[in-house]
Wavefront OBJ file of the C-alpha trace (Angstrom):
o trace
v 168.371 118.128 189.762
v 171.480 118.154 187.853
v 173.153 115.161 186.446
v 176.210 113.277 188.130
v 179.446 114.229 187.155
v 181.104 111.584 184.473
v 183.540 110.043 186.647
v 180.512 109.306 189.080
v 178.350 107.384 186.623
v 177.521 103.906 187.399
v 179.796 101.359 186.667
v 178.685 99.340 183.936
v 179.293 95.521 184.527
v 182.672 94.461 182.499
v 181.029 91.645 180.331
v 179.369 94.425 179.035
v 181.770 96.973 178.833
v 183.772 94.297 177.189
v 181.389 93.496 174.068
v 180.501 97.155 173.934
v 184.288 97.687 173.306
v 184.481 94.751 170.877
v 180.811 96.833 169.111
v 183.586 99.868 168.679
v 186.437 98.218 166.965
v 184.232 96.826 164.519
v 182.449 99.827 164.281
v 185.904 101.908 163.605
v 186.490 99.295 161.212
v 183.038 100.221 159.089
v 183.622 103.978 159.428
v 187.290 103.786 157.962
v 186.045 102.086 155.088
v 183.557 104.490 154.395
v 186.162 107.183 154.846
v 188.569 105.181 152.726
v 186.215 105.022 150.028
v 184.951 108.685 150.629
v 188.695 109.585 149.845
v 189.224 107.467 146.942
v 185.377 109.227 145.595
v 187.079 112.766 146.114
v 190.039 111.973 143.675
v 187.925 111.210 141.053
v 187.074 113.575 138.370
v 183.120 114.964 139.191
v 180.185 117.605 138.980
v 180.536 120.027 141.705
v 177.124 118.416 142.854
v 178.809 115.408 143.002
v 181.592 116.731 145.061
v 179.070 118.445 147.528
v 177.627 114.856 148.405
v 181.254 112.824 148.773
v 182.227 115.754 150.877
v 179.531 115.223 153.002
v 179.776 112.267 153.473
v 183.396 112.361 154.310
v 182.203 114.496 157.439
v 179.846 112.677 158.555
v 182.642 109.810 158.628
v 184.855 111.687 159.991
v 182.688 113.124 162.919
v 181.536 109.284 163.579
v 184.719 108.763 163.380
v 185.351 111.220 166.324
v 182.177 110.097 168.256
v 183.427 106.476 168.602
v 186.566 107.518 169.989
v 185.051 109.308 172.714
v 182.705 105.932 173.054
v 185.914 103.832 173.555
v 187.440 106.586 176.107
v 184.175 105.781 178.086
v 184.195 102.440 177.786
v 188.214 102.416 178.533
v 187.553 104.452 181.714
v 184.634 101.833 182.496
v 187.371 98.779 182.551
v 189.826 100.627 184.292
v 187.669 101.066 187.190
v 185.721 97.775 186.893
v 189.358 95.597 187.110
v 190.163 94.239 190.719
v 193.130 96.001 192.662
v 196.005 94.282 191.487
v 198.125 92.730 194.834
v 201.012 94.522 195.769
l 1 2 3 4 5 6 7 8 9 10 11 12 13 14 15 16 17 18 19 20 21 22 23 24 25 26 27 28 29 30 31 32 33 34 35 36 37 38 39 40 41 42 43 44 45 46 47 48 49 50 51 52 53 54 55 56 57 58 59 60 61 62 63 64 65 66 67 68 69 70 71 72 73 74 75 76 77 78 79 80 81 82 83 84 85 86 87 88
């Protein structure tokens, strides 16, 4: 059995699509601070150990960063299709 094509998915109901998309922002918010930070690390004067572990870090971030953005398309694509046709 293979698995439904995206755009076939079941709709989730909008008051949930709606506080998943509020979970994201604040999410995005967290991650940029870590990546903020992660940026302000890698200016600073440090072992190459050191640097190793902030640049690590600063993909991880960065790749969270990228996975929440794809979380939002979802969930962007979920309202579109969960909004009643507009009268014309």
């Amino acid at each position: 059995m293979s698995d439904p094509a995206p755009n076939s998915a079941v709709q989730i109901p909008l008051p949930v699509v709606k506080e998943l998309r509020r979970l994201a922002h604040d999410l995005s918010n967290s991650i940029e601070t870590v990546m903020q930070a992660s940026y302000l690390l890698s200016q600073a004067e440090m072992k190459e150990t050191d640097r190793r572990w902030v640049t690590m870090i600063d993909q991880a971030a960065r790749d969270s960063a990228r996975i929440n953005r794809e979380i939002r398309e979802v969930l962007r694509q979920q309202t579109t299709k969960s909004e009643p046709p507009q009268p014309e």
